[in-house]
LODO-990354 format. One line per 10 residues: number of its first residue (from 1); their letters; for each residue x, y, z of N, C-alpha, C. Coordinates in steps of 0.001 Angstrom, whole numbers, plus 500000, padded with zeros to 6 digits. Each point is the difference from the previous one (the first is absolute). Example, Ala and Ser with C-alpha at 12.3 -4.5 7.8 and 13.67 -1.06 7.14 Angstrom:
1) as) 513190,494310,507800,499110,501190,500000,500900,501200,500000  499650,501050,499280,500820,501190,500060,499230,501090,500730 .
END
This chain:
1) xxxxxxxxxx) 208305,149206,768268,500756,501241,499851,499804,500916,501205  498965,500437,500440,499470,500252,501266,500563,499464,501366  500053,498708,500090,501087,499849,501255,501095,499887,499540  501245,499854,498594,501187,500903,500006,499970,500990,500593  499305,500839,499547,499996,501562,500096,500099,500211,501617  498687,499868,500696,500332,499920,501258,501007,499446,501091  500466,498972,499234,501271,499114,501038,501381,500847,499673  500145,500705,498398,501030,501181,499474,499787,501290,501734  498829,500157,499457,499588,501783,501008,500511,499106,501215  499642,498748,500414,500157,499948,501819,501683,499807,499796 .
11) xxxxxxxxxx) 501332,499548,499166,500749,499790,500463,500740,501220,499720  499264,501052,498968,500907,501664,500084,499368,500053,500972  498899,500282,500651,499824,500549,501297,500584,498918,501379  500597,499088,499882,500965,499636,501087,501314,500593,499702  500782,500440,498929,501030,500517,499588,500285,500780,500953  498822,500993,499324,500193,501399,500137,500064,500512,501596  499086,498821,500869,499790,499836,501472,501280,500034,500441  500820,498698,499426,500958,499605,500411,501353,500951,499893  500110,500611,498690,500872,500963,499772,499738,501405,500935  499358,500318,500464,499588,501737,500911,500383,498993,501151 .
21) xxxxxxxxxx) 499635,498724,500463,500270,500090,501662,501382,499868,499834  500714,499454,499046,501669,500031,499650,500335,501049,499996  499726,500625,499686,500445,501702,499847,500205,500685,501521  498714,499567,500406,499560,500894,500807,501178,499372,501164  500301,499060,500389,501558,499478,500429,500492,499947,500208  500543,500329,498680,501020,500822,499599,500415,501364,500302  498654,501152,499968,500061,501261,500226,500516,499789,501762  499141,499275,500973,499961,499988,501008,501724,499416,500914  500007,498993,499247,501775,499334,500279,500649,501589,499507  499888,500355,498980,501315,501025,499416,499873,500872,501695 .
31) xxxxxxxxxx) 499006,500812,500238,500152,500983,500818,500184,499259,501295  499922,498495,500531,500846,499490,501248,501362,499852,500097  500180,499822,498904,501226,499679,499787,501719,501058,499671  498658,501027,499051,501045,501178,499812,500857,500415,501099  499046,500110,501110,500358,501023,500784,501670,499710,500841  500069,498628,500078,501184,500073,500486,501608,500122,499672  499653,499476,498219,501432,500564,499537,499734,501832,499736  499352,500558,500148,499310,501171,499953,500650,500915,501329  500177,499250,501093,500518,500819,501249,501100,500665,499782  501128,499996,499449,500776,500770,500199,499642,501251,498955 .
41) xxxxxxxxxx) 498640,500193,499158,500047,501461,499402,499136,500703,501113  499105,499182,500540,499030,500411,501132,500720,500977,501122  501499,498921,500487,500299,500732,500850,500546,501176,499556  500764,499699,498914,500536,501757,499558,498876,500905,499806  498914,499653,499181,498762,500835,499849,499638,501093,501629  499520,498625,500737,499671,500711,501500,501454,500658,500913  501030,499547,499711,501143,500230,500699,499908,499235,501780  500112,499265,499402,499716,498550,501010,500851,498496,499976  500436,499818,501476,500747,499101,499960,499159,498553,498908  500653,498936,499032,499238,499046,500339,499226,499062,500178 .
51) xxxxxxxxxx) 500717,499656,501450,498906,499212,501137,498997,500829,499829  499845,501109,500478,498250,500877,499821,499137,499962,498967  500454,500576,498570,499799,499385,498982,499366,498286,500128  500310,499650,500281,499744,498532,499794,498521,499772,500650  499691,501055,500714,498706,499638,500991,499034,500485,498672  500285,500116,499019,498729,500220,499215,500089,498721,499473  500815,498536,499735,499395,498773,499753,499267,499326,500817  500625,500496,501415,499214,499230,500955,498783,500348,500155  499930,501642,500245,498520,500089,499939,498787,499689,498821  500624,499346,498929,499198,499734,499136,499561,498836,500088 .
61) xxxxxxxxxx) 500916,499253,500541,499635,498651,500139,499197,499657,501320  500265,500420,501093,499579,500176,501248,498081,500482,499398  499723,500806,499858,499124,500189,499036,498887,499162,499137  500728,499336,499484,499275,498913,499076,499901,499101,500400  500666,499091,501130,499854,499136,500969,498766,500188,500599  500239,500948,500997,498605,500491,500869,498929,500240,499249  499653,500629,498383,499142,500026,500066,499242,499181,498636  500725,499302,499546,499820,498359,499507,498139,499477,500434  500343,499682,500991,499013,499490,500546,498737,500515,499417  500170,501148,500803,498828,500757,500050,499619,500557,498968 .
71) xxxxxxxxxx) 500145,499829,498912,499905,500498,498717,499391,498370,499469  500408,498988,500212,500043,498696,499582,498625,499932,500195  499447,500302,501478,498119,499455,500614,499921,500961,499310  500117,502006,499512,498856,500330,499719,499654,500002,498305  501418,499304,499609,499749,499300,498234,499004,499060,499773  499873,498856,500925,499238,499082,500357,498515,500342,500072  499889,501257,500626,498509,500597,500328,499435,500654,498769  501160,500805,499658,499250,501466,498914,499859,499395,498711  501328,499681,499666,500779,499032,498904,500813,500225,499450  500874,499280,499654,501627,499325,500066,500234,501803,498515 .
81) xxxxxxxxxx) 498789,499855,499247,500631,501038,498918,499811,501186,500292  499349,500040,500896,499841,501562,500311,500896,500578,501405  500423,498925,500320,501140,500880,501006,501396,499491,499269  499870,499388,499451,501074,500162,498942,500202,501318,499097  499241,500535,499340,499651,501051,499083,500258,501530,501030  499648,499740,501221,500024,501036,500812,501496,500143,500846  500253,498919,500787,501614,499986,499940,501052,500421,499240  499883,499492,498830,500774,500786,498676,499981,501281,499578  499005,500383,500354,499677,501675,499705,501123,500527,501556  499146,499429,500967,501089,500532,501276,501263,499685,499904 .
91) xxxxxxxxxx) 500602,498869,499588,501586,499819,499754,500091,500463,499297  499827,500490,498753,500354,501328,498993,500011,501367,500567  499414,500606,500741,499702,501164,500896,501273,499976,500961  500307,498828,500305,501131,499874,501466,501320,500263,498696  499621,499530,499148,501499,499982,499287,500287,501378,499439  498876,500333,499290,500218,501535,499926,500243,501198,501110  499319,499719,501276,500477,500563,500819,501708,500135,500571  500322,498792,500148,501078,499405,500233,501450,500647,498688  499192,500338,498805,500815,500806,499089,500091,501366,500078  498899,500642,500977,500126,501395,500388,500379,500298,501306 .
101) xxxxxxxxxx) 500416,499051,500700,500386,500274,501367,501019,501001,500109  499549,500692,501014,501629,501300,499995,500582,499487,501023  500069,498768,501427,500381,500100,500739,500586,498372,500542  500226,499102,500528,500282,498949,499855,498818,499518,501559  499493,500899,500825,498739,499313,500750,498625,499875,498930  500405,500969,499205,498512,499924,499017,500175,498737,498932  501500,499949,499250,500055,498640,499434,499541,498574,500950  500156,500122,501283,499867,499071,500644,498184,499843,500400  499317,500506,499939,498772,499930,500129,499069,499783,498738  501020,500204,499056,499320,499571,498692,500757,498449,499381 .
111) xxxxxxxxxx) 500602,499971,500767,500685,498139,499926,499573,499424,500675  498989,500292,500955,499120,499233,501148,498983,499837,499387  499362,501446,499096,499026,499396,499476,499693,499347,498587  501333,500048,499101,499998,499111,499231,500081,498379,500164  500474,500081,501426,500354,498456,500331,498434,499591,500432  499254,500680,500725,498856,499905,500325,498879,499733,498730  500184,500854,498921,499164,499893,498522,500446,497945,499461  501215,500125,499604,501024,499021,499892,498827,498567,500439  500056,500411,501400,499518,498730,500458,498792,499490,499498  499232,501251,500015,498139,499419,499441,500172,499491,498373 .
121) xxxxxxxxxx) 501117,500345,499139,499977,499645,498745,500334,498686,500033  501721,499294,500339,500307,499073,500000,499100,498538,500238  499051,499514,501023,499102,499453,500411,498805,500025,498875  499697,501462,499655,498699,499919,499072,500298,499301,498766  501233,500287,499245,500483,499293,499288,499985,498798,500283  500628,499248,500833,499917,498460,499863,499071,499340,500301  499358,500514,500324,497982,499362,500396,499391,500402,498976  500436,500952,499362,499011,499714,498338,500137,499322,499122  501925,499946,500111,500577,498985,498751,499817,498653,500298  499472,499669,501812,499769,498575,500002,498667,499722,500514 .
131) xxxxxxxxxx) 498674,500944,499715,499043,500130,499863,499390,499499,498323  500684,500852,499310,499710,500157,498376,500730,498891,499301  500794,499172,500656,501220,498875,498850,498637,498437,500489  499926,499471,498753,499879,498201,500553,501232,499460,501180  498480,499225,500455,500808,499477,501146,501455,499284,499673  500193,499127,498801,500681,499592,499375,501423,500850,499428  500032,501674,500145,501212,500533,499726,499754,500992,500747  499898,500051,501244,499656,501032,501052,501446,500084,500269  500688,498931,500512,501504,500557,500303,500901,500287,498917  499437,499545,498881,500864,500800,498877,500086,501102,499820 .
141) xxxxxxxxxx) 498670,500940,500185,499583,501302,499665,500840,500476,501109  499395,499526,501387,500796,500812,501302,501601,500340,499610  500587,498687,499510,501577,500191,499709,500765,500936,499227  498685,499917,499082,500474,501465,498969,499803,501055,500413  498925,500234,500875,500153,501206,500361,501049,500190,500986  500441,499211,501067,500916,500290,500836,501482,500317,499425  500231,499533,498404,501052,500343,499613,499781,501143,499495  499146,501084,499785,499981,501443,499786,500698,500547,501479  500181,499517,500810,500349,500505,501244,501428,499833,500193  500196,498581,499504,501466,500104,499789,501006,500761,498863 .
151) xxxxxxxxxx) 499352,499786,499305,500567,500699,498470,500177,501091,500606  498848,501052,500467,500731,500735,500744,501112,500421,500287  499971,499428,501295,501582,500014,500925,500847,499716,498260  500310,499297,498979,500906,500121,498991,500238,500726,498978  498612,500566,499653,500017,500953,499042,499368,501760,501022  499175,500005,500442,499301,500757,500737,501253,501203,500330  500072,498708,501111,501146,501015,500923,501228,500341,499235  500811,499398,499314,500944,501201,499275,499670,500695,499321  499380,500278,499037,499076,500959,499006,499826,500931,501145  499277,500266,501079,499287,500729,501060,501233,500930,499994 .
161) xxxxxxxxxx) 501579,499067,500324,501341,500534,500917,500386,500691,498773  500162,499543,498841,500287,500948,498667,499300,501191,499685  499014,500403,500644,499144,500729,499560,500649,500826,501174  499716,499530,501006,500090,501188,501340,501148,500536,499255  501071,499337,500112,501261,500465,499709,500290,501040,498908  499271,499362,499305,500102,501328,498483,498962,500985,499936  499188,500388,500938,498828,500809,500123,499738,500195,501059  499766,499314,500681,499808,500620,501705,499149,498598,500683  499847,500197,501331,499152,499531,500378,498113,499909,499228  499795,501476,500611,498210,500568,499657,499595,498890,498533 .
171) xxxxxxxxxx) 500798,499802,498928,500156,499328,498704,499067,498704,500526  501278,499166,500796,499354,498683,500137,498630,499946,500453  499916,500552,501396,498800,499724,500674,498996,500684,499129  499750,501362,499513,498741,500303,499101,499792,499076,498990  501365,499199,499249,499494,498777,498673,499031,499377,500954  500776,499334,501158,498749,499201,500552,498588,500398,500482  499949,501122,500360,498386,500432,500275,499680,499975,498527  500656,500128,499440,498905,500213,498274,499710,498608,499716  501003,499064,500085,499708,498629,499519,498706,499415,500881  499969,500701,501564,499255,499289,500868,498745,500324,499982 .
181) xxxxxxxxxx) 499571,501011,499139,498869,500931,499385,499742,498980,498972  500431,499950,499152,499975,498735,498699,499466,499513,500469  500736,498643,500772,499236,498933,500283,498885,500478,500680  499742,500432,500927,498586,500510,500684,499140,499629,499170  500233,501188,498834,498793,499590,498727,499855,498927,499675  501783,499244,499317,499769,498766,499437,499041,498951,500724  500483,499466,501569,499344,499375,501006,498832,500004,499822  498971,501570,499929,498806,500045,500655,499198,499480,498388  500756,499861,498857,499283,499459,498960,500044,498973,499868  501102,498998,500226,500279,498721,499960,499147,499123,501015 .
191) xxxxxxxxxx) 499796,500608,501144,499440,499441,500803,498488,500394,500695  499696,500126,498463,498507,500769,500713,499074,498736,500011  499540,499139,499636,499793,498918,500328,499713,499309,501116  501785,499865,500401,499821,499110,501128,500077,500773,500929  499738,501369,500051,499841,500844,501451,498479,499937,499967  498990,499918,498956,498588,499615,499917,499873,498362,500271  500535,499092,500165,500053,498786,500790,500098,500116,501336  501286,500494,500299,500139,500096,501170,498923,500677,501306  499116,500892,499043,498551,500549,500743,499305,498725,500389  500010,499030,499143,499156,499017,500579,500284,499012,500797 .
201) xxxxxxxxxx) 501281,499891,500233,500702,499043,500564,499689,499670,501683  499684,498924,500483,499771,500112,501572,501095,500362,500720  499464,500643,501065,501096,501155,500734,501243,498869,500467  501267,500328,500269,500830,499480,500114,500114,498986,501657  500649,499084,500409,499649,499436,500752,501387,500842,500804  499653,499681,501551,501344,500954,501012,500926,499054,500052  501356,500499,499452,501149,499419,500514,500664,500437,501024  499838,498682,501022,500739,500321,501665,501425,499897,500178  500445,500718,501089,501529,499822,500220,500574,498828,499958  498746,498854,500753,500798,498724,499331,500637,499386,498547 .
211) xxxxxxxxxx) 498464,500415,499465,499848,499511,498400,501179,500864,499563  500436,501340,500222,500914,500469,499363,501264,499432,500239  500559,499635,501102,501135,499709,500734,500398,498997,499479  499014,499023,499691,500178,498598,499781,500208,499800,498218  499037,501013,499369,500793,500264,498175,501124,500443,499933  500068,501035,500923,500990,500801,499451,501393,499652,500603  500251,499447,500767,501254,499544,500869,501209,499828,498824  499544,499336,499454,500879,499675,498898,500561,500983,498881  499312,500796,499664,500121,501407,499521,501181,500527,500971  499372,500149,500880,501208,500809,500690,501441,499923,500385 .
221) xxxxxxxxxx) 500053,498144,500000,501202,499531,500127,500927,499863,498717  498970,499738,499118,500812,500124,498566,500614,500814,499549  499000,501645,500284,501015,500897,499854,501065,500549,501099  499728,499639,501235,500896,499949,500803,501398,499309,499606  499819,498875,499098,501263,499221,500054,500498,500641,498231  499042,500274,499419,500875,500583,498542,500412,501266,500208  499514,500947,500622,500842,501316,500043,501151,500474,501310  499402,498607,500467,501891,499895,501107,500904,499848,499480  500123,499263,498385,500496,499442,499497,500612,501671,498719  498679,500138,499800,500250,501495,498584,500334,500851,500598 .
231) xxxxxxxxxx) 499916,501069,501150,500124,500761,500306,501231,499985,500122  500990,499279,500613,501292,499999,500239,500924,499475,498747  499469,499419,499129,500624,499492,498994,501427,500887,499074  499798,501298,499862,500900,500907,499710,500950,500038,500693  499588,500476,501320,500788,500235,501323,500973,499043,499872  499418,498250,500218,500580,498728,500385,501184,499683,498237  499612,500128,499207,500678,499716,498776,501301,500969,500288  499632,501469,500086,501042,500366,499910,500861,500200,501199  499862,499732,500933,500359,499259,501760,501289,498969,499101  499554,498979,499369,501048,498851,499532,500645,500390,498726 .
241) xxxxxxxxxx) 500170,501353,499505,500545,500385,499104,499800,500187,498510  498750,500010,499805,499249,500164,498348,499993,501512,500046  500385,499654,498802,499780,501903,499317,498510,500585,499876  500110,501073,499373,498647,500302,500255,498981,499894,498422  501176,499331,498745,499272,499442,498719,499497,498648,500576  501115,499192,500828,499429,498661,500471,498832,499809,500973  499685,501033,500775,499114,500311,500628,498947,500289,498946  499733,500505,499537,499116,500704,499073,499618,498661,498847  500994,499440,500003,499523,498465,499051,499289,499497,501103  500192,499461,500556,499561,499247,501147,498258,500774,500157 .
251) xxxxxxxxxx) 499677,500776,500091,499094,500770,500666,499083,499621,498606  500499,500918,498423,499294,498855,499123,499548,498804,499609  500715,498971,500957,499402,498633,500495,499160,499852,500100  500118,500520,501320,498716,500454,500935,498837,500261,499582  500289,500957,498904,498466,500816,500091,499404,499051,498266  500897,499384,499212,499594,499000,499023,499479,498633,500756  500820,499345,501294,499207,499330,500143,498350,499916,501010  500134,501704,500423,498698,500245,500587,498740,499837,498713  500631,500702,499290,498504,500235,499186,499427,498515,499037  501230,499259,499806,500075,498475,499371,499271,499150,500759 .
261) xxxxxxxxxx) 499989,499919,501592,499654,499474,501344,498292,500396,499440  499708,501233,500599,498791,500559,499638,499177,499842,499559  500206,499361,498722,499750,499932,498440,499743,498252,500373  500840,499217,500292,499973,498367,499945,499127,499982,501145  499696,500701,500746,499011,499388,501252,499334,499768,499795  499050,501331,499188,498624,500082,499569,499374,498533,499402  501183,499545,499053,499420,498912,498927,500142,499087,501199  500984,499572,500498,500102,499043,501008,498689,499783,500918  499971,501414,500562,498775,499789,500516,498619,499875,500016  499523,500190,498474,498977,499669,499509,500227,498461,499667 .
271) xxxxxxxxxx) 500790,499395,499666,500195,498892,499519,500001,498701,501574  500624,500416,501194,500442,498967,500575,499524,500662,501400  499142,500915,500044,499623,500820,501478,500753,500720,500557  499607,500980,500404,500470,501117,501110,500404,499470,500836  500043,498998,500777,500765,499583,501267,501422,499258,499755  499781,499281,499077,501363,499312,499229,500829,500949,499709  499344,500641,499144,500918,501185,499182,500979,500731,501462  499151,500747,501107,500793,500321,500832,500863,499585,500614  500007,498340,500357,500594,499143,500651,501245,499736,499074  500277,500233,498639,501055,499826,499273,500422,501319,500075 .
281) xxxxxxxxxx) 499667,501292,500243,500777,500846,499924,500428,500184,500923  499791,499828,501414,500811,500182,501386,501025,499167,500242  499303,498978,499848,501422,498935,499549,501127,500255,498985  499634,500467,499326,500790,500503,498759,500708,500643,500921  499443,501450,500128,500949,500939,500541,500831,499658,501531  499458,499320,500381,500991,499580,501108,501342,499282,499537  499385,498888,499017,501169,499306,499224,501169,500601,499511  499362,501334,499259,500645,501578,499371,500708,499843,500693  499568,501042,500895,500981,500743,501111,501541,498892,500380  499384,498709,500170,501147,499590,500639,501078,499571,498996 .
291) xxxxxxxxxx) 499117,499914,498539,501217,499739,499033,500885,501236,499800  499222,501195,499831,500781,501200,500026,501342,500506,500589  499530,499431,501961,500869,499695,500508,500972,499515,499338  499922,498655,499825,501360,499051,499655,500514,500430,498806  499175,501008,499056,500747,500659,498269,501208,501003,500683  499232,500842,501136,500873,500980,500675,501513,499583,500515  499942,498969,500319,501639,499173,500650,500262,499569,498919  499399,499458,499112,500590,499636,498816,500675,500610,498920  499266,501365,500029,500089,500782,498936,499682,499955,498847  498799,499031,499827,499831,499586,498859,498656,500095,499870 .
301) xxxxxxxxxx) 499440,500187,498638,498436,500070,500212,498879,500456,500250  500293,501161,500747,499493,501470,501155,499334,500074,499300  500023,500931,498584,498708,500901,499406,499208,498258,500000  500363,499202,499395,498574,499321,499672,499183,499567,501664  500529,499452,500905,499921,499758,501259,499043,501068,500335  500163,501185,499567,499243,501362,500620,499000,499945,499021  499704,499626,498094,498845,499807,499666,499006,499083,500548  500873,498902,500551,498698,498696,500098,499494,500241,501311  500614,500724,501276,499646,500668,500826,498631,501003,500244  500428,500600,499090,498948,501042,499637,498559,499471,499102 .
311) xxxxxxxxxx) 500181,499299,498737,499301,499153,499519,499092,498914,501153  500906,499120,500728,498829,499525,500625,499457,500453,501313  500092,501711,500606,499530,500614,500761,499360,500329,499225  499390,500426,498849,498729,500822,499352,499004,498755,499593  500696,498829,500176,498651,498900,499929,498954,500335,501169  500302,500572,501139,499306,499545,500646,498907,501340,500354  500214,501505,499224,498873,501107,499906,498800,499439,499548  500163,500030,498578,498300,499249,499339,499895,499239,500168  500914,498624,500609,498671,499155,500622,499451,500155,500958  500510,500818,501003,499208,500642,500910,499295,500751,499909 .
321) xxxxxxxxxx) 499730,500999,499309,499020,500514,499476,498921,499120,499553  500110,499177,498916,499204,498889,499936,498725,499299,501176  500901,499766,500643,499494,499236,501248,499188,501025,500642  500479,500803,500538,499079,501116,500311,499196,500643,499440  499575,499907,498810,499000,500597,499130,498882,499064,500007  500701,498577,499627,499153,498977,500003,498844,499535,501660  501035,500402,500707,499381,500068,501493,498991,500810,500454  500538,501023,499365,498781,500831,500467,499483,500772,499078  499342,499661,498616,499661,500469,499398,498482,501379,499973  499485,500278,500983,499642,501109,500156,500617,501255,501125 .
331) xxxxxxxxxx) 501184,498999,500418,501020,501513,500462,501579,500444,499804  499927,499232,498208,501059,500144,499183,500727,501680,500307  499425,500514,500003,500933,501372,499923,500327,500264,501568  499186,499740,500943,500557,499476,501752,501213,499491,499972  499657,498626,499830,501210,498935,500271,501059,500556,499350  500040,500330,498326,501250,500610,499294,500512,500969,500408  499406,501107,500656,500290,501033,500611,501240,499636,501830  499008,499039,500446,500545,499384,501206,501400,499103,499706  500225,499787,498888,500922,499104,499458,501095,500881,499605  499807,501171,499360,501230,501239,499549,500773,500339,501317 .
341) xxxxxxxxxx) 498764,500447,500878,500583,500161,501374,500941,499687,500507  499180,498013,500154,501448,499334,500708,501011,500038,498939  500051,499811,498626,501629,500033,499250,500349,501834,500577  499373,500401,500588,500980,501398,500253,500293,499493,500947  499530,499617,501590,500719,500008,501012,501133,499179,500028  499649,498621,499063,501331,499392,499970,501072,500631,499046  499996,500969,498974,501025,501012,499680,500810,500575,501394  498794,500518,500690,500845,500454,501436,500838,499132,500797  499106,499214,500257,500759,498743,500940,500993,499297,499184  500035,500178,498822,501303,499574,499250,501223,500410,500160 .
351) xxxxxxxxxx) 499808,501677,499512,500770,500782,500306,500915,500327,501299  499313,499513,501137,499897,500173,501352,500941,499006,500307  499586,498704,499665,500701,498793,500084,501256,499529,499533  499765,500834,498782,501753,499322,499113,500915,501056,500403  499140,501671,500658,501334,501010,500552,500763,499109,500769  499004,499460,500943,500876,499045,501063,500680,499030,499995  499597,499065,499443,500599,498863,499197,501557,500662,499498  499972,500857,498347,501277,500767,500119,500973,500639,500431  499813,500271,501707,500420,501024,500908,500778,498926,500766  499182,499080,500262,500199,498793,500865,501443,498880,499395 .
361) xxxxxxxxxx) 499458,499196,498529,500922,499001,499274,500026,500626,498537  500072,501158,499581,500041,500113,498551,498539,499311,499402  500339,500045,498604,499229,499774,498833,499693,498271,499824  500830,499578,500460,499710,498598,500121,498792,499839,501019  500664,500227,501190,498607,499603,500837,498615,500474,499938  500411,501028,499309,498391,501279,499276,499293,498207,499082  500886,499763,499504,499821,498835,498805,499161,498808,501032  500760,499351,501212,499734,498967,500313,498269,500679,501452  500192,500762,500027,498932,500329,500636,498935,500378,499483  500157,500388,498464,498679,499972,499208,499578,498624,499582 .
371) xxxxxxxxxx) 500793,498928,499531,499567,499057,499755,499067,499067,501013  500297,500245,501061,499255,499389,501210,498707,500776,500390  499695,501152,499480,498635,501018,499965,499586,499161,499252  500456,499863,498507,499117,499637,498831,499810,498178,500535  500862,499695,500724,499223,498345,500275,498775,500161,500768  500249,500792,501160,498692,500802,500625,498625,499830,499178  500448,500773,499542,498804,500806,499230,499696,497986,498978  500758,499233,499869,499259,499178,498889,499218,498994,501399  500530,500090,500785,499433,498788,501152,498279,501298,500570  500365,500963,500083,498569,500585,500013,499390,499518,499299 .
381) xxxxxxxxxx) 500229,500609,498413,498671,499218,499138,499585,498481,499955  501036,499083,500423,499834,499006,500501,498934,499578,500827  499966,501038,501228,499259,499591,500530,498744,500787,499457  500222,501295,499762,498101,500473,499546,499791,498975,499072  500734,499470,499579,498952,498547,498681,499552,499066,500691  499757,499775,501312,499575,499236,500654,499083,500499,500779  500043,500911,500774,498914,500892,500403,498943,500504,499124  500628,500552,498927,498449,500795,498872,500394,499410,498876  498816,499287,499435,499514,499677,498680,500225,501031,498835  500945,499547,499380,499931,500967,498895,499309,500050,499068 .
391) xxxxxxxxxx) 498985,501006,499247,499608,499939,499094,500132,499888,498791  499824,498935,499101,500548,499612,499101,499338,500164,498580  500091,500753,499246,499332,500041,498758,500586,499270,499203  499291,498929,499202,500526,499280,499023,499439,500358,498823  501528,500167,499593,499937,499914,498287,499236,499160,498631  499499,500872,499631,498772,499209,499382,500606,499171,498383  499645,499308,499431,500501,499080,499283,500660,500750,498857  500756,499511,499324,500952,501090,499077,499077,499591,498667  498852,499550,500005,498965,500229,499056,499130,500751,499855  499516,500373,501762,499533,501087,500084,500535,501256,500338 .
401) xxxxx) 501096,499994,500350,501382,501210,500263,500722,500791,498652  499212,499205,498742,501002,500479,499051,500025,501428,499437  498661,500583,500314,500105,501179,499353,499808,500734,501530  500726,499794,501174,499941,501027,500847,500795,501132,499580  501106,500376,498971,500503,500675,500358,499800,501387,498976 .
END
């Protein structure tokens, strides 16, 4: 009765783990995401073209990129829950600030430093959830939490735009400092524990520009080649004449087969390895892209073409995550941190890439020039599987696996 009891307490207390870093996500996606269907009250608010307006996404993101990192080594040092717990208090502070701004340079310095808070949370989160899960459903846990991030962007962000709209701006952003106060608390209880592990843990080993260059390459090209592809997707649909309900179906594709993708990696990749798992989703999405293509001349098929697209580009987040956790397991919140990064710069270089691409041959060639990134990016990991040994945790017998959960 005694180890019931205890194996009951350890799997509410993985729940409950698991549910706050979901949340917490969630809180964090809603306020990245808001902000840009959000620009046109901004600009009326400030009385601003905008393009100007718009420099408060960039600077948020610009932001969390840069300081990713550095939040990542000093999670690693202090521990993963306590600059977690402390970040959240500061991204709640940026958000409330950001709801009292009288001026649109002062909104902008408090979107720098929410993007800056932003960063030390995101990372702490996924080095605890794949610190604290068996090795055996480490990418499951990761997956779920990464779909609090997406859900987001689906539920998050319109709720956010309904609210501004019927109340004001100050509305949204103070919900979120209050929610980001919540979790603070929630976090620093859930994870009091393993921030007392993490004291004992041997100090983290240095990851060099090589070692980084050579994980992360692939990161960067992946998202290089999926948001060459998203970013223009509106633009390019309605370029060939879709309305803007057919657009808007289409985009629900998208974001059903992101979080579906997400969701199947995890198991995939506990089941058949992190390196496989990735190697089917780049492929996938290259495959995507070019079927998409051919739905587009066809006219036939598009929304689903754009789910399986999207679906097998999100295979390839948590297993990367995976791999990198597993790699470097005492500079999990480093590497994860170093890993957000590159999916931001390749947001940029996405963006950057498919302007041109579209400017150049339309939406098609946006199409055929992402697919050749994402082959990129699968002949990289190609080769890092030959260069570095991956670490492989094997799944322990489903006799002794049965009551992991």
């Amino acid at each position: 009765m005694e180890t019931a009891n205890r194996r009951s307490s350890t799997a509410a207390g993985a729940f409950a783990q698991l549910a706050i870093a979901w949340l917490t996500m969630f809180v964090v996606g809603s306020d990245l995401f808001v902000v840009s269907p959000l620009l046109p009250l901004i600009s009326a608010d400030y009385a601003m073209p905008p393009a100007s307006a718009s420099l408060s996404v960039t600077a948020f993101a610009v932001a969390y990129m840069l300081s990713a990192p550095a939040f990542g080594h000093l999670a690693d040092r202090v521990g993963r829950g306590r600059v977690l717990t402390c970040c959240l208090c500061a991204f709640g502070a940026a958000n409330l600030l950001t709801a009292i701004a009288g001026n649109f340079t002062w909104l902008l310095v408090t979107r720098i430093a929410a993007g800056a808070a932003a960063a030390g949370v995101s990372p702490s989160v996924y080095a605890l959830v794949g610190s604290s899960a068996p090795p055996e459903q480490r990418a499951t846990r990761l997956a779920i939490v990464v779909s609090g991030l997406l859900m987001s962007l689906s539920f998050g962000t319109p709720i956010g735009l309904l609210t501004a709209a019927s109340l004001g701006l100050s509305i949204v952003f103070a919900a979120l400092a209050l929610l980001s106060l919540v979790l603070a608390w929630a976090n620093n209880r859930v994870w009091h524990d393993a921030r007392d592990a993490e004291r004992r843990a041997a100090p983290a080993r240095r990851l060099t520009a090589t070692v980084l260059a050579a994980r992360l390459a692939s990161t960067v090209l992946w998202s290089t080649a999926l948001y060459a592809m998203y970013t223009y997707l509106g633009e390019g649909l309605g370029a060939l004449g879709y309305s803007t309900e057919q657009i808007a179906e289409a985009i629900l594709f998208y974001g059903c087969g992101a979080i579906g993708g997400t969701l199947i990696s995890g198991r995939i990749a506990d089941r058949l390895g992190a390196r496989l798992t990735i190697s089917i989703g780049l492929s996938g999405l290259s495959s995507s892209l070019l079927l998409l293509l051919v739905a587009l001349h066809l006219g036939v098929i598009v929304d689903y073409a754009i789910g399986l697209a999207s679906l097998s580009a999100q295979l390839f987040f948590p297993a990367q995550q995976l791999r990198l956790a597993n790699q470097f397991p005492d500079s999990r919140a480093a590497i994860l941190a170093w890993n957000n990064s590159a999916l931001f710069l390749g947001i940029a270089l996405g963006s950057l890439i498919g302007g041109q691409a579209v400017a150049f041959g339309g939406f098609e060639t946006d199409l055929i020039i992402a697919a050749a990134i994402a082959i990129v990016a699968w002949i990289t990991n190609q080769d890092g599987r030959r260069r570095h040994a991956e670490v492989r945790i094997t799944p322990p017998h489903q006799s002794c696996g049965a009551g992991a959960g």
